[in-house]
C-alpha positions as CSV (number, residue, x, y, z in Angstrom):
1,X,0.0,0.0,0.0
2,X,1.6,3.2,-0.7
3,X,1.6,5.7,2.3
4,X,-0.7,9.0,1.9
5,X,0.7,12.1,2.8
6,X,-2.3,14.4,2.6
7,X,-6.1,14.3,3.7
8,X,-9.1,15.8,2.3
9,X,-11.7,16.9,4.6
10,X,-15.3,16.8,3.3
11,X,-18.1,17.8,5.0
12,X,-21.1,15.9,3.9
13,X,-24.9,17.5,4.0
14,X,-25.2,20.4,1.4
15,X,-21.4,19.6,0.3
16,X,-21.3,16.2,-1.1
17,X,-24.7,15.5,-1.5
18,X,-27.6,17.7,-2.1
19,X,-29.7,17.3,1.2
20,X,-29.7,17.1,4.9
21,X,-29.5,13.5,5.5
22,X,-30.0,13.3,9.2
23,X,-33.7,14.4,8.0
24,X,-34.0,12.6,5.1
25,X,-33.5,9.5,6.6
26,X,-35.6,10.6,9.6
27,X,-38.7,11.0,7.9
28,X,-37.6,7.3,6.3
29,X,-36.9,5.7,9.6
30,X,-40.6,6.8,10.7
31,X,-42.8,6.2,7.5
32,X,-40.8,2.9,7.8
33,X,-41.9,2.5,11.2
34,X,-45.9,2.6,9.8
35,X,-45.9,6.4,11.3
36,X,-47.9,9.4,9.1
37,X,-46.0,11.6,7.6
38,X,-47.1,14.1,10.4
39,X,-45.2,12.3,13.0
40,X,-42.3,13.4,10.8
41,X,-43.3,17.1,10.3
42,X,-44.0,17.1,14.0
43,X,-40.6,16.5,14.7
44,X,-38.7,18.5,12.3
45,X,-40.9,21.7,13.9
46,X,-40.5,20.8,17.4
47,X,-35.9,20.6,16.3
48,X,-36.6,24.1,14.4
49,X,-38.8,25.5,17.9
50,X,-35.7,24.7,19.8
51,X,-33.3,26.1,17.5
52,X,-36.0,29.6,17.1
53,X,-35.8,29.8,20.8
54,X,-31.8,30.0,20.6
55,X,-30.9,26.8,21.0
56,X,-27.4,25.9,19.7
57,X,-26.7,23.5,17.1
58,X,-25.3,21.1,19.3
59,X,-28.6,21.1,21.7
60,X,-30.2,20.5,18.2
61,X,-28.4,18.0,17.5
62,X,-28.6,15.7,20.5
63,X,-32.6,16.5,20.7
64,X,-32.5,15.2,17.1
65,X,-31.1,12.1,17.9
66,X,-33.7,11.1,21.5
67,X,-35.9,10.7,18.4
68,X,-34.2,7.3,17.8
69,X,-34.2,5.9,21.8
70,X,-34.8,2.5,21.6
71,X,-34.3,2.1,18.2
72,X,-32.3,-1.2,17.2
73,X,-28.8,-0.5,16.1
74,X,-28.8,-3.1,13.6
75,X,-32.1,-2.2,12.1
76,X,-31.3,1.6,12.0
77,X,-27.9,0.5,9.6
78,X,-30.4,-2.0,7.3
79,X,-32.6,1.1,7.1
80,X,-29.6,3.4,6.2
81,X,-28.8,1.2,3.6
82,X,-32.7,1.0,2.0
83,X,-33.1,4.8,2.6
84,X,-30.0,5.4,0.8
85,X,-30.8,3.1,-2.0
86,X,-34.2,4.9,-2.3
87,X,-32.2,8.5,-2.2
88,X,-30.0,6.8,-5.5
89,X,-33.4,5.8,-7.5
90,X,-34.9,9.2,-7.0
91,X,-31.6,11.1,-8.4
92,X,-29.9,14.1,-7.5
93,X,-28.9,12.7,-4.5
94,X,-25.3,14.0,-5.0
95,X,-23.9,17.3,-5.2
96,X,-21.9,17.2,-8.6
97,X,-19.3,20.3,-7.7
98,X,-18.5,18.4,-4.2
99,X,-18.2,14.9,-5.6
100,X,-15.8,15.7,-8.2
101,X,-13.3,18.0,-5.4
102,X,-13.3,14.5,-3.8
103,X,-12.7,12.6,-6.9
104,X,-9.8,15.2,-7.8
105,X,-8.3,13.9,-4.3
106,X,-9.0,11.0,-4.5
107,X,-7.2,10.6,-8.0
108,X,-4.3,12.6,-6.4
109,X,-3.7,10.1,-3.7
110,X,-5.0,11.7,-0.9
111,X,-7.2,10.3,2.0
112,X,-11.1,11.4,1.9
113,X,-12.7,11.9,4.8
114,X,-16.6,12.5,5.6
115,X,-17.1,14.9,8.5
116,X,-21.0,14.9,9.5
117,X,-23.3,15.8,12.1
118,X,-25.3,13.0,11.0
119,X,-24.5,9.1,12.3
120,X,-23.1,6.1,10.7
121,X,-26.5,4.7,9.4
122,X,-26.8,7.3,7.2
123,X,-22.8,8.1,6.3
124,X,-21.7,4.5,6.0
125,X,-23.4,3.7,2.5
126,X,-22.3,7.4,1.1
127,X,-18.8,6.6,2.5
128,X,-19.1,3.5,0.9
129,X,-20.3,4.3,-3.1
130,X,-17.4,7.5,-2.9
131,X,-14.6,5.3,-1.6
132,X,-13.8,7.3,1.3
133,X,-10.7,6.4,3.3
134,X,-12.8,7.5,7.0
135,X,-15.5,9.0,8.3
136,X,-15.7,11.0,11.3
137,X,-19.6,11.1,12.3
138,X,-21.6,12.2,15.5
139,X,-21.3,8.7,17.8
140,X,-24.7,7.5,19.1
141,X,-24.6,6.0,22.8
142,X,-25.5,2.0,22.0
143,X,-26.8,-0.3,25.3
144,X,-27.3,-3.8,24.6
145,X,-28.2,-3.2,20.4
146,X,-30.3,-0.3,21.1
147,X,-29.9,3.5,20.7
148,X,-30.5,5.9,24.4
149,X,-31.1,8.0,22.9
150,X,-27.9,9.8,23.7
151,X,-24.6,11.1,21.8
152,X,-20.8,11.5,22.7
153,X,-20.4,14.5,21.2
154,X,-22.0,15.5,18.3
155,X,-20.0,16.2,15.4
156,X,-20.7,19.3,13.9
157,X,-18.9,23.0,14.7
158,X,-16.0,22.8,16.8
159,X,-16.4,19.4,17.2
160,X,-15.2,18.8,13.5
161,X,-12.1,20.8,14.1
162,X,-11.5,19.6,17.2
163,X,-12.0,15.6,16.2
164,X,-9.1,13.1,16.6
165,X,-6.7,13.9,14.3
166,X,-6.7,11.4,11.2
167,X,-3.7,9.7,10.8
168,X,-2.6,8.2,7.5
């Protein structure tokens, strides 16, 4: 294996591809789940209430992700992989100007890795398809195959800049 001297750091929603995938996949994991599509809605307004009321992202982000306590680990990565599948059929998933920075990298040698706020069921099939080397996401607390609800730290703002330092 030849040894990489340089990293590439891409940030994922809005960069790489064209959506917010933490709510993307959200309103999959609950129509999935046999919920309305209000149940979905519901939640989006009550994150964007807490964000209106001055919230920071990070408290954002970890009420975001209570939505999924109790949630099975290992179904939440099957339905990462269906949802993402679905995002592929439907086109436009990815964000052309992004994708090709990554594939200039990429051809150059370099390392690719996906910095998101979201978590792994969602980055770990678009990490896949682009061939990226890591992927720094926000870690979800796991007890006994299911989700509390809770997060380490999520991984957005200084978090990103702050993360472990990739080592190639």
């Amino acid at each position: 294996m030849t040894p990489v001297s340089r990293a590439a750091f891409f940030d994922v929603d809005e960069t790489l591809v064209a959506q917010k995938t933490m709510f993307g996949f959200l309103r999959f994991h609950l129509a999935a789940a046999g919920r309305p599509p209000a149940d979905y809605e519901g939640a989006y307004r009550a994150i964007q209430a807490l964000k209106d009321r001055g919230a920071t992202r990070e408290e954002a982000n970890r009420a975001y992700y209570t939505l999924y306590a109790g949630a099975s680990a290992a179904e939440l990565a099957a339905q990462g992989r269906a949802w993402y599948l679905e995002q592929r059929r439907a086109g436009g998933f990815y964000h052309g100007p992004g994708t090709q920075a990554l594939r200039r990298h990429q051809e150059s040698g370099d390392a690719t890795v996906l910095v998101s706020g979201s978590f792994f069921p969602c980055l770990d099939p678009v990490a896949e398809h682009l061939g990226a080397t890591a992927v720094l996401g926000t870690p979800v607390v796991v007890r006994e195959g299911r989700l509390t609800g809770e997060v380490r730290r999520p991984m957005i703002g200084a978090a990103k800049a702050e993360a472990p330092a990739y080592r190639v």
